[in-house]
Backbone as CSV, one residue per row, in Angstrom:
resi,resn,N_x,N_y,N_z,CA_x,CA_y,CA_z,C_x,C_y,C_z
1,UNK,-14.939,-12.225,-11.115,-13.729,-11.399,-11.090,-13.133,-11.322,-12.487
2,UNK,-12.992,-10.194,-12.893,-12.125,-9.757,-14.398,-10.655,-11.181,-14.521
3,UNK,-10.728,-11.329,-15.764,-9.223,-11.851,-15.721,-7.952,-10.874,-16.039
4,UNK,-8.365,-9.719,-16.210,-7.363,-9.094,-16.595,-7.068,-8.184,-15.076
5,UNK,-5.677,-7.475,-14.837,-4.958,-7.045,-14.129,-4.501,-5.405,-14.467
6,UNK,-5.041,-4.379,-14.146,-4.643,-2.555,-14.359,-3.181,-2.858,-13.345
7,UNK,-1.977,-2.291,-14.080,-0.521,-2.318,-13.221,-0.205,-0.677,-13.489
8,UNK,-0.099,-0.478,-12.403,0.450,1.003,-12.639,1.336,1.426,-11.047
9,UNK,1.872,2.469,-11.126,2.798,2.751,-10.394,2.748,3.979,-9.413
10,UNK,2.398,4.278,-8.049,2.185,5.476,-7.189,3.888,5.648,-7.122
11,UNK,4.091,6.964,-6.363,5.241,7.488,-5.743,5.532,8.262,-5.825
12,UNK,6.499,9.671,-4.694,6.238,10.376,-4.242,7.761,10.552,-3.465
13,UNK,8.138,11.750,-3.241,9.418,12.293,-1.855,9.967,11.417,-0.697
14,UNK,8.164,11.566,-0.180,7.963,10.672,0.883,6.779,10.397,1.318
15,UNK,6.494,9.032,2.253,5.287,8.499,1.922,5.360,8.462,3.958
16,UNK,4.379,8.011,4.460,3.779,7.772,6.147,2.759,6.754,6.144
17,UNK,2.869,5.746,6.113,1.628,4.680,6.331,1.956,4.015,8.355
18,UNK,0.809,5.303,9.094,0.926,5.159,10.275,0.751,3.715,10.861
19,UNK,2.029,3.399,11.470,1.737,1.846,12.054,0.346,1.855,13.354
20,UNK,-0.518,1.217,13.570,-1.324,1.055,14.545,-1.042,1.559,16.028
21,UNK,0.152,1.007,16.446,0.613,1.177,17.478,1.346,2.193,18.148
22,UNK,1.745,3.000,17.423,2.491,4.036,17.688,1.981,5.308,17.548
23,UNK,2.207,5.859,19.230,1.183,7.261,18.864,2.538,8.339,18.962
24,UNK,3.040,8.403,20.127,4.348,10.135,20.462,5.108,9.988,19.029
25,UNK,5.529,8.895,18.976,6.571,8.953,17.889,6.268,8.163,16.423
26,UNK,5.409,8.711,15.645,4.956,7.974,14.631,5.788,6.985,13.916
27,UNK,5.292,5.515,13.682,6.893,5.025,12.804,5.239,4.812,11.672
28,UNK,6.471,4.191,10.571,5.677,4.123,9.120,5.713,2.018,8.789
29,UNK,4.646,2.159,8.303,5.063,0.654,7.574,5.565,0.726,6.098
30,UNK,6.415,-0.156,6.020,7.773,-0.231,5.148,7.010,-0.197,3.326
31,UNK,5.593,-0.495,3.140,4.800,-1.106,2.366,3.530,-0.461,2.423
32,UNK,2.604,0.166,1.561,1.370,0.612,1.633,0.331,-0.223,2.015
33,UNK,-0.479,-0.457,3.407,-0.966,-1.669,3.481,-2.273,-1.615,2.688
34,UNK,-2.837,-2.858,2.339,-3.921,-2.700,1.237,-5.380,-1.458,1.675
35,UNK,-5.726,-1.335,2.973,-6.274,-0.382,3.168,-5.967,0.949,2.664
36,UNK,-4.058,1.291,2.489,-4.146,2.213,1.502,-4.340,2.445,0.373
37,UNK,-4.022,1.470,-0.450,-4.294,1.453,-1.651,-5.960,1.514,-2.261
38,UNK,-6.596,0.822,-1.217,-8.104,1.105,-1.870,-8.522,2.721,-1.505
39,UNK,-8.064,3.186,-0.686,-8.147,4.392,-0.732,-7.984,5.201,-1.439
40,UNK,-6.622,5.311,-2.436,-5.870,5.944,-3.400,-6.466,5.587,-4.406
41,UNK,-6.962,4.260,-4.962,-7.701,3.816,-6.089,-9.035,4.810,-5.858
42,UNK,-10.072,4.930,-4.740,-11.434,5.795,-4.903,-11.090,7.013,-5.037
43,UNK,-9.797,7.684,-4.554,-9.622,9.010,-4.686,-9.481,9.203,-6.012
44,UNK,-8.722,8.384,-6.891,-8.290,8.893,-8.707,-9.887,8.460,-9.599
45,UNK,-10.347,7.318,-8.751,-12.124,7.238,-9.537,-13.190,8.155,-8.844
46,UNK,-12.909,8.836,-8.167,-13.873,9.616,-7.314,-14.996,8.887,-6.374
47,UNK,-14.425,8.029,-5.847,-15.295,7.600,-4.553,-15.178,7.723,-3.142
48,UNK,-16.289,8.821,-2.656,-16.239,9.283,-1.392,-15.449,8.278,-0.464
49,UNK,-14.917,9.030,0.817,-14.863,8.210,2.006,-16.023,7.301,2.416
50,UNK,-17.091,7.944,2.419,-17.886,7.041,2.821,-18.446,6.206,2.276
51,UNK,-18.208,5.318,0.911,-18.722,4.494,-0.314,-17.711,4.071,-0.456
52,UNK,-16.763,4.022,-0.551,-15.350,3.152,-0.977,-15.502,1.930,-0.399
53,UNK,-15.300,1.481,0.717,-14.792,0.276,1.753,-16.005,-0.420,1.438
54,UNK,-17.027,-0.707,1.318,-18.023,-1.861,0.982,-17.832,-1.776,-0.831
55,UNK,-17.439,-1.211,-1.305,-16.814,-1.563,-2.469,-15.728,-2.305,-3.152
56,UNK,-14.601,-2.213,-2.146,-13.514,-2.684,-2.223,-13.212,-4.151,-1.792
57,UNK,-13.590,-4.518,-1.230,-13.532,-5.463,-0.412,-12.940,-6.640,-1.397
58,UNK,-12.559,-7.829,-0.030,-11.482,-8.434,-0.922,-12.010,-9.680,-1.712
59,UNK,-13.481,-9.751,-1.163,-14.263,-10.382,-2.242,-14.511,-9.454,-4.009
60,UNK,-14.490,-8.332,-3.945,-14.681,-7.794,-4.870,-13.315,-7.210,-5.892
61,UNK,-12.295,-6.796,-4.983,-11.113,-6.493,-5.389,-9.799,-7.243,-5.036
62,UNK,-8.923,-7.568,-6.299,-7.618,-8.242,-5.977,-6.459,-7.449,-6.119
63,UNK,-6.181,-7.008,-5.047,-4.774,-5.886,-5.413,-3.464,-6.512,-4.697
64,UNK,-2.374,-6.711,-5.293,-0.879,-7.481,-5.156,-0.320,-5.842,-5.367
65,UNK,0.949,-5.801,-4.129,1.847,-4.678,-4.207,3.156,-5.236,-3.996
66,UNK,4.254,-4.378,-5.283,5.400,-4.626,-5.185,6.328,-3.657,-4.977
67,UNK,7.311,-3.693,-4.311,8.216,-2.687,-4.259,9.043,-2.501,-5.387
68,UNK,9.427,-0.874,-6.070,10.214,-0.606,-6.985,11.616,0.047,-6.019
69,UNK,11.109,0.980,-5.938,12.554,1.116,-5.475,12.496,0.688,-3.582
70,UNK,14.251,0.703,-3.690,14.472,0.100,-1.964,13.947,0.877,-0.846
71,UNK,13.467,0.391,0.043,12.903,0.737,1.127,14.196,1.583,1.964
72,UNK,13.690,3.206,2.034,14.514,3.748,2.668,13.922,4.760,3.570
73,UNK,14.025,4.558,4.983,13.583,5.227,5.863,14.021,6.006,6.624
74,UNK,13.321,7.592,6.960,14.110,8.759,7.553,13.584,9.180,8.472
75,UNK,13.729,9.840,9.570,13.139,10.727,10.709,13.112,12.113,10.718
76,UNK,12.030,12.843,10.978,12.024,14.416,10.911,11.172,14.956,12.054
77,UNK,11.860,15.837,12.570,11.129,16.491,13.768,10.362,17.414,13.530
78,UNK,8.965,17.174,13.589,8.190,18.484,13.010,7.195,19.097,14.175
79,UNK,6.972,20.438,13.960,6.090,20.911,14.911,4.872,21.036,14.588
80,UNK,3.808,20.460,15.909,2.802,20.309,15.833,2.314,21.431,17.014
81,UNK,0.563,21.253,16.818,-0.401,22.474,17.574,-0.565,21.713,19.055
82,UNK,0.078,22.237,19.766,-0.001,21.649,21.311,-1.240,21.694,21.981
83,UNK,-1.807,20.629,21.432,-2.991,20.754,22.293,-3.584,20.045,23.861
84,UNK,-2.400,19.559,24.318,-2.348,18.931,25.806,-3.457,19.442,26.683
85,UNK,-3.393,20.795,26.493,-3.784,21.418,28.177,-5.407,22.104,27.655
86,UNK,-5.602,20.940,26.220,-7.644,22.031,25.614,-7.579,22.806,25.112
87,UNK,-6.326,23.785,24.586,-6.696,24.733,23.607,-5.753,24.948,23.133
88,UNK,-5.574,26.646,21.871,-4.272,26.703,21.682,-4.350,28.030,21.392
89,UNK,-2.666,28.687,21.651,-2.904,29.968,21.447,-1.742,29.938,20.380
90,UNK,-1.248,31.123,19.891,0.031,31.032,18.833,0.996,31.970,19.823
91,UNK,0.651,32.266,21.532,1.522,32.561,21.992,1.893,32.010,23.260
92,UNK,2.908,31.530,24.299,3.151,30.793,25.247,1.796,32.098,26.205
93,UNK,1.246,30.916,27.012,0.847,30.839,27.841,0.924,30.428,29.256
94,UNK,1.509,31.154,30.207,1.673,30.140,31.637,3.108,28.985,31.590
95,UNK,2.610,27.887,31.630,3.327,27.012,31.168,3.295,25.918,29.557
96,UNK,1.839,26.884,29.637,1.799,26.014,27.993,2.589,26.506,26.585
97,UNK,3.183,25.603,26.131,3.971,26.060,24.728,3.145,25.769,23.608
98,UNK,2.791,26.894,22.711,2.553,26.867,21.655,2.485,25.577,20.540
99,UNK,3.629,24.934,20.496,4.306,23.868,19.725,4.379,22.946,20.510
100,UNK,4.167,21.714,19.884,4.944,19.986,20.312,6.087,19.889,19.209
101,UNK,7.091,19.391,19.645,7.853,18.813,18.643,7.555,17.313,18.622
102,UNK,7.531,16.809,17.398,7.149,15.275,17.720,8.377,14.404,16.144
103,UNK,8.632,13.300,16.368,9.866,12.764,15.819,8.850,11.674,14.907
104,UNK,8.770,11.721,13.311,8.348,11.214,12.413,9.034,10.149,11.641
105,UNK,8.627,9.347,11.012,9.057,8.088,10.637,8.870,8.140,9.233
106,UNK,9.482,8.602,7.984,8.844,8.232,6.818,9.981,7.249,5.952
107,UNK,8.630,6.885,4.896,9.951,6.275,3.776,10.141,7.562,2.577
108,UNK,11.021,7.076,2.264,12.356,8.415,1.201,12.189,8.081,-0.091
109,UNK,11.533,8.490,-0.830,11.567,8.559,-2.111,10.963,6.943,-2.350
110,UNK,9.719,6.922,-2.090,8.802,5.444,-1.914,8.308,5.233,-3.604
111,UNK,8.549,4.141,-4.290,8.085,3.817,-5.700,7.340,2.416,-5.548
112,UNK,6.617,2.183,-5.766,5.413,0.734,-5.622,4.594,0.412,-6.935
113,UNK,4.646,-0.635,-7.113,3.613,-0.701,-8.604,2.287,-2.169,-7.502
114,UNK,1.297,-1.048,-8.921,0.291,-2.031,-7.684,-0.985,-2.706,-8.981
115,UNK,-1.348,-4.046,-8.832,-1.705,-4.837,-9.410,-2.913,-4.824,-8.749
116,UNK,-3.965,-4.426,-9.962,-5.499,-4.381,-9.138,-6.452,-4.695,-10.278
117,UNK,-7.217,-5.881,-10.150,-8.650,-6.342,-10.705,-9.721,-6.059,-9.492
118,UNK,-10.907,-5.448,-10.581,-12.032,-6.018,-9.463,-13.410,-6.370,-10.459
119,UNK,-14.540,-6.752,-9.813,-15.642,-7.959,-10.186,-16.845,-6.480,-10.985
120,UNK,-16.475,-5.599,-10.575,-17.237,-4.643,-10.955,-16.648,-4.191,-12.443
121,UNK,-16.851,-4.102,-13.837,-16.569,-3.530,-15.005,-16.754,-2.150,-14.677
122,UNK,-17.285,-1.384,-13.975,-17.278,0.023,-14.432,-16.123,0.563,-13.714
123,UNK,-16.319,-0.269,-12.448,-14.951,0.747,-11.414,-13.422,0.153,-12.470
124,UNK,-13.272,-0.877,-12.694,-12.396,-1.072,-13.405,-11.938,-0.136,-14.182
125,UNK,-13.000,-0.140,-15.137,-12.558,1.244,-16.214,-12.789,1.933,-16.173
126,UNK,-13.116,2.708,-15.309,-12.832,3.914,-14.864,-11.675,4.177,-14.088
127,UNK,-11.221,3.417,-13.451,-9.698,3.486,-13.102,-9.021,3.421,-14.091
128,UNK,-9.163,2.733,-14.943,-8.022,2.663,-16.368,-7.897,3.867,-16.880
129,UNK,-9.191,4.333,-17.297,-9.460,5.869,-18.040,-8.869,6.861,-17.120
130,UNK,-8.797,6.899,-15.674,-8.127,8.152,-15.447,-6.617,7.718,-15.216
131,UNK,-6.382,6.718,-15.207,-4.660,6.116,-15.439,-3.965,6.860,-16.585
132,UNK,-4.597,6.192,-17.499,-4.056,6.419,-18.806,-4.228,7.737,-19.330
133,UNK,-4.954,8.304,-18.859,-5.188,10.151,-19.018,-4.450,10.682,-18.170
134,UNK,-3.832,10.264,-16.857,-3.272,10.999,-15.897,-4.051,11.960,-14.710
135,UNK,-5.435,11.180,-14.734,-5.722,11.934,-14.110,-6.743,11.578,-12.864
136,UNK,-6.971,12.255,-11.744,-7.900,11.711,-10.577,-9.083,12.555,-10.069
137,UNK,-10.279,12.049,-9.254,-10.857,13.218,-8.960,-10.563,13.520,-7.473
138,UNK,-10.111,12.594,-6.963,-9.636,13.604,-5.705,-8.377,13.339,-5.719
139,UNK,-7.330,14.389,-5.105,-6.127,14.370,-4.639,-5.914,13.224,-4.123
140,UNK,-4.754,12.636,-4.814,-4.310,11.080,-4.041,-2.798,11.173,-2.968
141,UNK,-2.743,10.704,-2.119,-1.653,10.870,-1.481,-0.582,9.314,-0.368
142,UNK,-0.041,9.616,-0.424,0.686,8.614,0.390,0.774,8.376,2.055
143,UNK,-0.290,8.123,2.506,-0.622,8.068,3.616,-1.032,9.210,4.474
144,UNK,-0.534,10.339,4.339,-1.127,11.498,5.034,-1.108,12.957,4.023
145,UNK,-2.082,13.830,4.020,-2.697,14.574,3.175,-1.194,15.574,2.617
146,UNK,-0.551,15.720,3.379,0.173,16.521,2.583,1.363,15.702,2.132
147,UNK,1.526,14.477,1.585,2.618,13.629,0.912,1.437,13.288,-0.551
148,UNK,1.588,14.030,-1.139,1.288,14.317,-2.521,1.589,13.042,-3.206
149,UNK,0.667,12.288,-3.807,1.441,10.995,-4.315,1.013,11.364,-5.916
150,UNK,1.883,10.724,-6.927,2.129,10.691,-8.333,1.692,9.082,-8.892
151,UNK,0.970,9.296,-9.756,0.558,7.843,-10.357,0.929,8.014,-11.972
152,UNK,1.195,6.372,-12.585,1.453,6.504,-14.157,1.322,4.971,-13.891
153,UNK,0.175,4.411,-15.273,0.126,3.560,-16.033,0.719,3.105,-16.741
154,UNK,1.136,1.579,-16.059,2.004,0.683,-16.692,1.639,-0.881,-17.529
155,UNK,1.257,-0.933,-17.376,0.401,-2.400,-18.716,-1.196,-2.556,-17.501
156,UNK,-1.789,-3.248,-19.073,-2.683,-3.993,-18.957,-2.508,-5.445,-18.589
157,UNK,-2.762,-6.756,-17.941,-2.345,-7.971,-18.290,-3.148,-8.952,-18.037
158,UNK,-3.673,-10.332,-18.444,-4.565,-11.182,-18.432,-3.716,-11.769,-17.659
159,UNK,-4.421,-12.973,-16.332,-4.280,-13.826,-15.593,-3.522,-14.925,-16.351
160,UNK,-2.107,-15.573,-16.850,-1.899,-16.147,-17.772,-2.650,-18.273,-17.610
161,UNK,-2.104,-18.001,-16.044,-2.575,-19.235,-15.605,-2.560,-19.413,-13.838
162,UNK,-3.051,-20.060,-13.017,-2.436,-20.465,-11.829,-1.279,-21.069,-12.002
163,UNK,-0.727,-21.533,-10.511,0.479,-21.948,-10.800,0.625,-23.248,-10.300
164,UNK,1.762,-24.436,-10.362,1.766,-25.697,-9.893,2.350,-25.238,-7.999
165,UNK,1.581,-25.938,-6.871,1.944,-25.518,-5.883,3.010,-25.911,-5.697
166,UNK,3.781,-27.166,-6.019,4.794,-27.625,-6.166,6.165,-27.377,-6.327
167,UNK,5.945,-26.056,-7.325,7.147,-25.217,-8.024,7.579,-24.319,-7.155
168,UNK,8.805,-23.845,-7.177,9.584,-22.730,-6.744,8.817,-21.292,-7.936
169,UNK,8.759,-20.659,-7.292,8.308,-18.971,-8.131,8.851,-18.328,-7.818
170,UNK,8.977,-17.264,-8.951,9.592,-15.856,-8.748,8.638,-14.842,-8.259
171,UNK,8.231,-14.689,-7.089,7.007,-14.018,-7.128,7.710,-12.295,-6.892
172,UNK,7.098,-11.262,-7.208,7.581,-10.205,-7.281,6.277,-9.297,-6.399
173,UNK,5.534,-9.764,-5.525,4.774,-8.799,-5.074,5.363,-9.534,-3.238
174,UNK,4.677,-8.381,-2.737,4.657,-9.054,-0.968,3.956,-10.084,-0.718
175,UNK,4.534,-11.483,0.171,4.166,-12.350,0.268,3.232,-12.427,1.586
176,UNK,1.820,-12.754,1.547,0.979,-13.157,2.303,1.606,-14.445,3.227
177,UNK,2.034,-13.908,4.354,2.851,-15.595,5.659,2.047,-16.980,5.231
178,UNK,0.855,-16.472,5.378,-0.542,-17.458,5.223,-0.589,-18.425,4.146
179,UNK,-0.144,-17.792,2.919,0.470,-18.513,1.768,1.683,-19.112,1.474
180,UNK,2.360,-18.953,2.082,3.832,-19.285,2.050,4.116,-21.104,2.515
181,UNK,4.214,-21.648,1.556,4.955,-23.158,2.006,6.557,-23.148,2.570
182,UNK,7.204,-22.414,1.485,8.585,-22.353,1.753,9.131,-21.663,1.107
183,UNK,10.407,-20.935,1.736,11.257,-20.608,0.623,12.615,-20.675,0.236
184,UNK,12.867,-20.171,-0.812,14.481,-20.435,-1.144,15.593,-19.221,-0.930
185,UNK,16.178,-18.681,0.361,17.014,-17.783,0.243,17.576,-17.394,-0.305
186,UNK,18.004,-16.418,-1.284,18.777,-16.276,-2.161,20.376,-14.874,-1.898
187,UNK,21.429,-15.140,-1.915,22.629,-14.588,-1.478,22.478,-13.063,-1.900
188,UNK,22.522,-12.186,-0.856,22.485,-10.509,-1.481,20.950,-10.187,-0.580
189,UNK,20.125,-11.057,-0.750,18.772,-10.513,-0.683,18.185,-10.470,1.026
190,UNK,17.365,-9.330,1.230,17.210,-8.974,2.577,15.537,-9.036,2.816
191,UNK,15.041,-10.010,3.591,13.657,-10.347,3.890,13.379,-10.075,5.192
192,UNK,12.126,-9.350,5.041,11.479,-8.909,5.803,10.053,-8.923,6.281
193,UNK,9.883,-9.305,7.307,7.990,-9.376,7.505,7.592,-8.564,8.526
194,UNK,6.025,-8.316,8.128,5.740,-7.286,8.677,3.587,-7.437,8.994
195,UNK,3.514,-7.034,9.650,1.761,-7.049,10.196,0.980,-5.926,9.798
196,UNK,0.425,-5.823,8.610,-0.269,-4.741,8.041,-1.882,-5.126,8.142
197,UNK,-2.806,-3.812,8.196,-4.164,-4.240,8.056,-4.457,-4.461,6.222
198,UNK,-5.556,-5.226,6.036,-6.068,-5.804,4.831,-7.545,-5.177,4.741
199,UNK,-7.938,-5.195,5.716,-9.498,-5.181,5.581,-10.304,-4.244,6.449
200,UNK,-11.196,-3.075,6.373,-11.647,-2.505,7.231,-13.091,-2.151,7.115
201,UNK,-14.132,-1.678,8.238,-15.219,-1.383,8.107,-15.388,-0.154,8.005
202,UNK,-16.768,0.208,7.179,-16.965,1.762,6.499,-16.793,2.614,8.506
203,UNK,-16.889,2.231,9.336,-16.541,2.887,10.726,-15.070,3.172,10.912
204,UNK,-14.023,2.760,10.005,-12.724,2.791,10.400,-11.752,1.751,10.993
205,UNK,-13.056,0.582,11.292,-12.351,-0.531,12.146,-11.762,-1.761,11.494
206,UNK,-10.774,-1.538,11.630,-9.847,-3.152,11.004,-10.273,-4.301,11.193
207,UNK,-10.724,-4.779,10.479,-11.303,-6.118,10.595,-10.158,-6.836,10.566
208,UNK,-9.280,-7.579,9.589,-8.038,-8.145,9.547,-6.974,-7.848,8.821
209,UNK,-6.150,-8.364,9.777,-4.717,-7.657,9.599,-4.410,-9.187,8.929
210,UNK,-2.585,-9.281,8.149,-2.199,-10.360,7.596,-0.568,-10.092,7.831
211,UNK,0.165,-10.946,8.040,1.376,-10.565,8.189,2.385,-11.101,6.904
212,UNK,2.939,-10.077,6.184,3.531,-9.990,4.978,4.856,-10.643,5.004
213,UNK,5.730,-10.813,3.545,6.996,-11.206,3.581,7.119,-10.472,2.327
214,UNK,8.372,-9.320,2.185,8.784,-8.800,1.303,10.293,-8.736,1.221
215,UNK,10.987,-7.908,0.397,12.461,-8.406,0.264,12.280,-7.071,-0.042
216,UNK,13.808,-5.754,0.673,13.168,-4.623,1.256,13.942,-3.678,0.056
217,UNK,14.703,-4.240,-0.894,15.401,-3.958,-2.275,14.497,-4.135,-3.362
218,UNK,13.082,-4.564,-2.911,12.002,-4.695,-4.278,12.629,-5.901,-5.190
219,UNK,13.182,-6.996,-4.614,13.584,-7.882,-5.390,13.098,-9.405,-5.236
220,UNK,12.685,-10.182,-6.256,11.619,-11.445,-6.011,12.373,-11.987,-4.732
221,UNK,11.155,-12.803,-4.704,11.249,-13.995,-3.797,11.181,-14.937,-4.430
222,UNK,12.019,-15.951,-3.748,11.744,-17.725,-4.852,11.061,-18.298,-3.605
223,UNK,9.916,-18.639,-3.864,9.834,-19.695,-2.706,8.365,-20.848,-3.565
224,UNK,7.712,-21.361,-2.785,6.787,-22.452,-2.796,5.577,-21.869,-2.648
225,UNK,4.470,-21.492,-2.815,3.329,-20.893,-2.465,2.160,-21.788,-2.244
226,UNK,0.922,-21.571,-1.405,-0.230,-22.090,-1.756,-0.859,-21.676,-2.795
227,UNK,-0.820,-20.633,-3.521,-1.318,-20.251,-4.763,-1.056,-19.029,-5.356
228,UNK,-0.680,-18.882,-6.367,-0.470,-17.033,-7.240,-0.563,-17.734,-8.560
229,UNK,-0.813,-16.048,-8.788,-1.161,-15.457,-10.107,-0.332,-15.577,-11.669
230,UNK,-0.023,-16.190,-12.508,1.540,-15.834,-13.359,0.639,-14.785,-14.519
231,UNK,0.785,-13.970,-14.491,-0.117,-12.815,-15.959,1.062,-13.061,-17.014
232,UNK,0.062,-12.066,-18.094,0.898,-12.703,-19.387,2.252,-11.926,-19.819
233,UNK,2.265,-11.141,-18.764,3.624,-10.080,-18.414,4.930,-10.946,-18.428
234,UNK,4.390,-12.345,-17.674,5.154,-13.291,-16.879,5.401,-12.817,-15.274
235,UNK,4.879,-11.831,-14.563,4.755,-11.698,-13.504,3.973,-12.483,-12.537
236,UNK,4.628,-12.689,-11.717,3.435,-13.978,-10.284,3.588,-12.984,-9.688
237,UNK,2.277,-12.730,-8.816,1.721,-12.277,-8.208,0.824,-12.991,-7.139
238,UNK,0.927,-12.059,-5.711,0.224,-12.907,-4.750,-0.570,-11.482,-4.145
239,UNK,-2.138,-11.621,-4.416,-3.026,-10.723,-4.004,-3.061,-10.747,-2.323
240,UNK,-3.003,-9.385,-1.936,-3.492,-9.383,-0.687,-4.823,-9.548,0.092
């Protein structure tokens, strides 16, 4: 695995990262779960749907996500192609209506910076090169095709050291539960956890999910860890 760390920053109006469970009324998870992000990374290096996911993997790639700006979430009623009754016409039929209205879940003006090494040198830099040029080969987006997502390159950074498990950290990415010894509450700050997928097969199927701890203002956490990252940014980081 590289010691160095590509940090750069997606975001967008609004973003939809469909929770599992919810079909009539879509809600969103609060956080891009790492399945999105390897997605968005093959779309700006140009790697098909179907070649990405045995690439990515979390033996091969380390990606930590942090929130920039606060988590703010909205609802919109949009119309969809009613397809209940097998087909569709663009005019009422019988009893069939044209339209579903269905009630959407997004986040509002979503900003994330996302921390990604992987074991491969070429995919690496080739992500760097279209970072730093601004540019992708496929359209990247924020969970569903028409939320247009925006990327810009923000440092390079070397792994500075591990950390003593012992210590309190400032860690600034979402906290893996799994890792977590303890933590230190801090006055103002609003924590939140949440069950996102991590890992999936080139079929679509989630292999494992991990349940997160983030603070929903994009602001550290102090706590105790089983292990993170400190780069020479001075950022700790805890890979998903």
């Amino acid at each position: 695995m590289s010691e160095k760390f590509l940090i750069f920053d997606i975001w967008g109006d609004y973003a939809h990262f469909k929770k599992y469970y919810t079909t009539s009324s879509p809600l969103t998870f609060s956080i891009p779960p790492r399945t999105v992000i390897i997605g968005l990374i093959s779309a700006i290096i140009g790697k098909g749907k179907e070649e990405y996911l045995p690439l990515m993997t979390k033996e091969k790639a380390e990606i930590g996500i942090r929130i920039v700006n606060p988590i703010k979430k909205v609802r919109m009623t949009q119309n969809l192609i009613n397809t209940k009754d097998g087909f569709w016409t663009p005019v009422k039929k019988g009893r069939h209506e044209p339209r579903t209205q269905i009630r959407f879940e997004y986040l509002k003006d979503p900003r994330f910076r996302i921390y990604f090494r992987h074991s491969d040198t070429e995919i690496y830099e080739s992500l760097k090169t279209n970072l730093v040029n601004h540019r992708s080969v496929y359209t990247p987006y924020l969970g569903i095709s028409e939320l247009i997502a925006d990327f810009d390159f923000v440092a390079e950074a070397s792994v500075a050291n591990g950390n003593s498990n012992k210590d309190f950290l400032e860690i600034c990415t979402a906290i893996p539960l799994d890792m977590l010894k303890k933590i230190d509450p801090q006055p103002g700050k609003k924590y939140f956890k949440e069950r996102i997928p991590v890992e999936m097969l080139p079929g679509r199927v989630v292999t494992e999910y991990r349940q997160i701890l983030y603070e929903v203002d994009g602001n550290s956490i102090r706590a105790k860890v089983k292990s993170a990252l400190v780069l020479t940014n001075d950022d700790v980081i805890i890979p998903l």
